[in-house]
Structure formats: structure tokens, C-alpha cells
N, C-alpha and C positions, 0 to 999 in steps of 0.2 A: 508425459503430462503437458507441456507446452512443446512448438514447434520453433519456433522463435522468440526470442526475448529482445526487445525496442525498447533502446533510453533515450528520452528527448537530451542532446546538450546543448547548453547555451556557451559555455565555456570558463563557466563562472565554477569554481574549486567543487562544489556544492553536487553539480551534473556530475565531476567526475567521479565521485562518490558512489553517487548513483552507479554509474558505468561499473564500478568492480562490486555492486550488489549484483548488478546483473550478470554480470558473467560469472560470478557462482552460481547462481541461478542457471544458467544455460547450462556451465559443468555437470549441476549433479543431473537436468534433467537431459541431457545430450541433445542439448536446442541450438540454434543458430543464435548469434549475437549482432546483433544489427545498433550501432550508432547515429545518431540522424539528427538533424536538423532542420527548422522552418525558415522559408526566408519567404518574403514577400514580394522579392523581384527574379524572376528566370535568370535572369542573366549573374544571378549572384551565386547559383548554387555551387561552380566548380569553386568558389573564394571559401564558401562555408566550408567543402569537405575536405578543400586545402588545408584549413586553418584545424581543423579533426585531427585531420594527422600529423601535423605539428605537433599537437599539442600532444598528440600519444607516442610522441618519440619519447618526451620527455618525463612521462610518466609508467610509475613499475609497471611491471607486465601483469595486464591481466590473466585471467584465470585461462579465460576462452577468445582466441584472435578474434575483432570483430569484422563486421563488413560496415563499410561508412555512407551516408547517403545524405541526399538533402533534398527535401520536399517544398516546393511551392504552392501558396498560399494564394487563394485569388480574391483579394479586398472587394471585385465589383461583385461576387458573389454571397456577401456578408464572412466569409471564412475569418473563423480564428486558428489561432495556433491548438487548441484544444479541440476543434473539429478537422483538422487536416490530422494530426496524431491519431486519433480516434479512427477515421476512414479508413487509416494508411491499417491498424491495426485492423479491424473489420476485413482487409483484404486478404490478409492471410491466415488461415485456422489455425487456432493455436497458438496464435500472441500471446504476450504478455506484455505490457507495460509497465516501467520499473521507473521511475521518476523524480528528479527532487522537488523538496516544496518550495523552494528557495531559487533565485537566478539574478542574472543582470537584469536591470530593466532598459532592454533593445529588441527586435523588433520578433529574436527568436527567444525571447527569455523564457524560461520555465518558473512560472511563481504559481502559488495557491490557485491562484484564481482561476489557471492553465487545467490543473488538475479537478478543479470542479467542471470545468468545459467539459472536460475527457469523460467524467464523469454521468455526466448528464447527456452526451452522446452515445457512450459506451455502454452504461449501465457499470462497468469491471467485469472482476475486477481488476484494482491495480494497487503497485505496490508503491507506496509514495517514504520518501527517504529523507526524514526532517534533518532540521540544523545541527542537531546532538548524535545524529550516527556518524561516528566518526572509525569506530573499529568493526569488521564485520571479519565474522572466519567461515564461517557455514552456517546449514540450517538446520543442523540438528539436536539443538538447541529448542525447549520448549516453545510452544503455540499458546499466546494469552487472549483468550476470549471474553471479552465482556457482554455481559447482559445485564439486563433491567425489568424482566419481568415483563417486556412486551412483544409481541410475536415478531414485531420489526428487529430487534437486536438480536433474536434468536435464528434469524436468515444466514447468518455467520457459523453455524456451527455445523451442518453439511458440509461446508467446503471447509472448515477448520481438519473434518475428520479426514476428507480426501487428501492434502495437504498435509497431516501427520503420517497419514500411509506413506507417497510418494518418498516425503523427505525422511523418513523413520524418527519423527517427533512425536510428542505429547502432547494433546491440548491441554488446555487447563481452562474452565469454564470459570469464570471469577465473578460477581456479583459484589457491590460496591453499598452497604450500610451508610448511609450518611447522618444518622441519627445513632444515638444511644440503645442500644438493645437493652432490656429489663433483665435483672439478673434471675436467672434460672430459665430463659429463655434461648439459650443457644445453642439448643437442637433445633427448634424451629426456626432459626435464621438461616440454616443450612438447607433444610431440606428442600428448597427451589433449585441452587446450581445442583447439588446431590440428584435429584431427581432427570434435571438433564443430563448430568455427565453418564447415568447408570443410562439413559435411554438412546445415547448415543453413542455407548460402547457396542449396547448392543447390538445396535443396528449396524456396525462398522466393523464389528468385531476386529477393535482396535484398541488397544489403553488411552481410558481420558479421565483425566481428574478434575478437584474442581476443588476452589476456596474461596471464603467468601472475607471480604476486606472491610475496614473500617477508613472513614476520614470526612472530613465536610467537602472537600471535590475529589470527583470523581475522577477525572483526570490525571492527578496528581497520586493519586493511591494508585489506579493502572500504571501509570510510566514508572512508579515507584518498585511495586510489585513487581514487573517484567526487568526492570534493572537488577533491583537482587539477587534474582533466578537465571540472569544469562541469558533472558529468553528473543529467542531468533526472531519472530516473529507476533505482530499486534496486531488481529485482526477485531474489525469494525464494520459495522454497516453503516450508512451515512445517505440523508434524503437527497443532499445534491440541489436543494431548494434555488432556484433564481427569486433574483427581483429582491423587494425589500422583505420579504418573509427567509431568505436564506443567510444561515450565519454562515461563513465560507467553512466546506467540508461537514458541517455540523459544528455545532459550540464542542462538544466536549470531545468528540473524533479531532477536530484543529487543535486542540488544546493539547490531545496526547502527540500527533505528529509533531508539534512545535516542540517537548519536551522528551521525548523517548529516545531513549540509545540503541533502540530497535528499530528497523523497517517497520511500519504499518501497510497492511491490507486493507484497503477502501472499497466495499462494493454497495452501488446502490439496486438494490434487490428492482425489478419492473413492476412487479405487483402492486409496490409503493410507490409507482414514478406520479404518481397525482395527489398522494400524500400534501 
């Protein structure tokens, strides 16, 4: 499924995290694990990948030995750290990008704003690893899919089904109620996820379910839901917006990473990149 899996680290507790998502990841898909980091001067990279492996003496052994590396960044070319990640990932088929949303703030940090860069270069997807994962064992463990009824949220649920193949998961297609349903009404509040998950089993001929949630944020009932259930993974589509039109990651995509004890999947579909 991937060929290699690339964690940005800055060296902040947070990246490390990251790092032992990724190398489950790499385990089950028998990928290569690549650690890395951005510096913004040549002459700094052998310090970065010094300081790498320090820093992985002293922590448990991941899953998958990694390779370490450190990429330069060229300020007179406008480069950020989200378009040198993105490149480096672009070079080789079959990345993946596993990353946290969280970092120091220094010159290779990893924060939100990093992963909207990646984002918006990349298109994904990528897996971004908020504040609240702090336990991960595998991913075979459900796949929580949110939609809303518009053809952008539903760009998640092809790669949901490929993703349940690979890792032997379940999606769960969930749909979020934010008003009061009328009683004697809750058949027809189903039958939209109902309707996806039946046409995406088909197509996949895979098992996917689907339930449909109650709450005033949407957010909040996702991270909710996917905590109860265990579930391994939260996958999202997200516009990736710049400028003052962009809520970082999406309002309610930032909202679940910041709060979910799951990895989320972040992809911005191209069809939408003008969105």
C-alpha cells in the first residue's frame, strides 16, 4: 500500500508520537520508515540528524528501525517547511506522511499550519497525529468517516474502503444530526449514511457500516464516537483554504484533530483545490 512512511520531527514529545504511528504503519504495510527533519541552513543538517538519534536512544523501540535524514530548506526560493516535506514526499511513490499537529516553535517545527502547507502542496493524503493520541497499538481498529451530505465529504470514502482492505478494518460512515429529528422520523434520518455505506460495500466488496450521530458540534460527537469505538483511524476531507478565507485544516477537520485519541486522515481532494 505505501512504500515508505516520512515523519516530520521537530523533537518536541509530540513528533515522537508521531514516529511510533508511523512505524506501525510501515510494520503492517512492509514500508520503509524514514525520520527527518527541516533545517534551514546546510551546514546544520549532520546536528539535526545527530540530535534524531539521541533522541531515539532514549526512546522505546519502535516498531520498524527507521532511516534518519534532514532536508534543507531554501528561504531565497520562498520554501517552507510544508513545501520541502511535500517535495521530498512527491519524490518517492508511495509515501506517506504521518505527522503531528503540534511542535516547538523553531525553525523545524511541525504545527498545524505545517500540515496545511503539506496540504495544499500535496493535495494527501496525510495522517496528522493531534495532542490527545497518546496510545496507539494498531489499525485494526475501526475507520470513522464523516459526511455531511456533500459530494466534498464524500471524496473520503474510496480511500476509506482501500484503507479497510489493506489494514482488515471497517469503515463506519457517520453522519452528524445537529438539530432535533421529529419523532417518528428516524428512518429517514438514516437513510443517507445507509444509502452510502450499502453503495460502497458494494463497490468494494468489503464490510462498511454506518451511524448516524446526534449533538450541536459536529466535532465533538466525531471524536466522541471514534473514542468509544476504539476507532484507529478519522478520516476527513479538508479544502486546505489559504489566505483569510482558510480556517486552519477546515473549522471542524481542526477541531477533530485537536480533540481525537485517534490519528486523523486529512486529504484535500484536487477537484476542490479552487473550492
Amino acid at each position: 500500500m505505501f512504500q515508505r512512511i516520512i515523519v516530520p520531527i521537530d523533537g518536541s514529545p509530540q513528533s515522537w508520537t508521531a514516529a511510533k504511528v508511523g512505524a506501525l504503519i510501515a510494520e503492517a504495510c512492509d514500508a520503509d520508515l524514514e525520520l527527518t527533519t527541516v533545517v534551514f541552513e546546510a551546514d546544520q543538517t549532520d546536528v539535526a540528524v545527530a540530535e534524531m538519534r539521541s533522541s531515539l536512544e532514549h526512546l522505546s523501540s519502535l516498531a520498524v528501525e527507521p532511516s534518519l535524514s534532514a532536508l534543507t530548506a531554501q528561504p531565497a526560493t520562498d520554501d517552507t517547511v510544508g513545501s520541502v516535506l511535500a517535495r521530498h514526499a512527491e519524490a518517492v511513490n508511495g509515501s506517506m506522511i504521518v505527522m503531528s499537529s503540534t511542535g516547538r516553535d523553531r525553525s523545524a517545527a511541525v504545527l498545524g499550519s505545517v500540515a496545511d502547507d503539506v496540504l495544499r502542496e500535496l493535495f494527501g493524503p496525510i495522517i496528522v497525529v493531534g495532542p490527545h493520541v497518546t496510545e496507539f497499538e494498531s489499525f485494526a481498529g475501526d475507520i470513522v468517516v464523516p459526511v455531511d451530505g456533500s459530494d466534498f465529504s464524500e471524496t473520503s470514502l474510496p480511500l476509506a474502503a482501500s484503507w479497510g482492505i489493506a489494514f482488515g478494518a471497517t469503515p463506519w460512515i457517520v453522519e452528524v444530526l445537529t438539530e432535533p429529528v421529529p419523532a417518528g422520523l428516524d428512518v429517514f434520518e438514516s437513510s443517507y449514511p445507509s444509502r452510502l455505506a450499502h453503495d460502497l460495500q458494494k463497490q468494494s466488496h468489503h464490510d462498511v457500516e454506518f451511524e448516524v450521530l446526534h449533538g450541536p458540534s459536529p466535532a465533538k460527537a466525531i471524536t466522541d464516537y471514534a473514542g468509544h469505538n476504539k476507532a484507529s483511524l478519522i478520516m476527513m476531507s479538508t479544502h486546505g483554504r489559504t489566505g483569510m478565507q482558510r480556517l486552519s485544516m477546515g473549522s471542524t477537520a481542526a477541531a477533530v484533530v485537536r480533540s481525537a485519541s485517534s490519528p486523523v486522515v486529512l486529504h484535500r481532494p484536487p477537484q476542490f483545490a479552487s473550492d
